[in-house]
C-alpha positions as CSV (number, residue, x, y, z in Angstrom):
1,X,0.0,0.0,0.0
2,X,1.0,3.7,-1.1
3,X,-0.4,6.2,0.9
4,X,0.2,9.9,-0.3
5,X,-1.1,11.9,3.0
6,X,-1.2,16.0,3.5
7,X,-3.2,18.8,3.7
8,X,-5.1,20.3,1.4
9,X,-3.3,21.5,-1.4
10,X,0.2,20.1,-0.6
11,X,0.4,18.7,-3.9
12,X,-1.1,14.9,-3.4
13,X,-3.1,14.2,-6.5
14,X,0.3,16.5,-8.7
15,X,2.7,13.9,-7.8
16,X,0.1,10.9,-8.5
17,X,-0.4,12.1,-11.5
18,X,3.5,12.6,-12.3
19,X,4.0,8.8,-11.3
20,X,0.8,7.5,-13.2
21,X,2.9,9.2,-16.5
22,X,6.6,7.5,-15.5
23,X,6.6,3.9,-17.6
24,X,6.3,0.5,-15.5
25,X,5.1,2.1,-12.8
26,X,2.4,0.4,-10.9
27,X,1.0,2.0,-7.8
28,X,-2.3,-0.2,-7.8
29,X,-5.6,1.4,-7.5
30,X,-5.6,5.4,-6.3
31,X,-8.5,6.7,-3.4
32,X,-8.5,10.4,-4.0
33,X,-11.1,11.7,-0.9
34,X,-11.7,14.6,-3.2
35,X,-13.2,12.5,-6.0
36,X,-15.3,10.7,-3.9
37,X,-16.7,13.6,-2.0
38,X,-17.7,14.7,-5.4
39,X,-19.5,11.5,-6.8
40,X,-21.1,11.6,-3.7
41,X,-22.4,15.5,-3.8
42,X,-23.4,14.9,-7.9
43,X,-24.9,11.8,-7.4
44,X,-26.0,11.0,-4.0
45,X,-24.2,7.6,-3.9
46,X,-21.0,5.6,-4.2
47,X,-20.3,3.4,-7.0
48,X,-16.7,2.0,-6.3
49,X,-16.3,0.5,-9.0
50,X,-15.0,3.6,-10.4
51,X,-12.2,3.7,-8.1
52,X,-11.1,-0.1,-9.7
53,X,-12.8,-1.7,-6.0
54,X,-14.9,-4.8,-6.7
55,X,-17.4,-5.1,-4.1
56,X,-21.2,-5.9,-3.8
57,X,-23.6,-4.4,-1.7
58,X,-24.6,-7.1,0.8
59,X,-20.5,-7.1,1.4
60,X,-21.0,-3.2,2.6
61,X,-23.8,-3.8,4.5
62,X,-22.1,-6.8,6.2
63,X,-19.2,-4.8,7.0
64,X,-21.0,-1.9,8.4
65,X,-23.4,-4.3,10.4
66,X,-20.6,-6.2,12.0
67,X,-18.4,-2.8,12.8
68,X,-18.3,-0.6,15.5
69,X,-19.7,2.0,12.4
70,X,-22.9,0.3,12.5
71,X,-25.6,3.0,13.2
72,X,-27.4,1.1,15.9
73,X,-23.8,0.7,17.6
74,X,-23.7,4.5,17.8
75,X,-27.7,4.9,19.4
76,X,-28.5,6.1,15.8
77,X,-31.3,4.9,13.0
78,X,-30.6,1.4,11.1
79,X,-30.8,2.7,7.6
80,X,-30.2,-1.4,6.8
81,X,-33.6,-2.0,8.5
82,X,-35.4,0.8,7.1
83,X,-34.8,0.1,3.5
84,X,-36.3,-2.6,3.5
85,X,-40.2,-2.3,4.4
């Protein structure tokens, strides 16, 4: 794992891009919290398999259920629960 970590406007996503253009480089799949805040503000969700992530629903759900992010472990609504009545 490559993790390219600053603040805002440090230059993050300028020296990404200047690998991604070297030859035989391969940094795997790249994250950028920017372009996901985005998809999410445009489209109201997040499809991640634009980001190169293969992952299905139910395995998102599972996660969330069985982590301490679930909203029931946190004394807030079960949006699981609610979607489906």
């Amino acid at each position: 794992m490559r993790v390219f970590a600053g603040p805002n406007g440090s230059g993050k996503t300028t020296i990404f891009k200047g690998i991604l253009q070297e030859k035989n480089v391969n940094v795997g799949f790249f994250v950028n919290a920017d372009e996901i805040e985005s998809q999410l503000q445009t489209h109201h969700h997040l499809n991640l398999n634009n980001f190169g992530l293969k992952i299905e629903t139910t395995q998102i759900q599972s996660f969330f259920k069985e982590s301490k992010f679930a909203p029931i472990k946190r004394n807030e609504i079960d949006l699981y629960s609610a979607n489906k009545n």
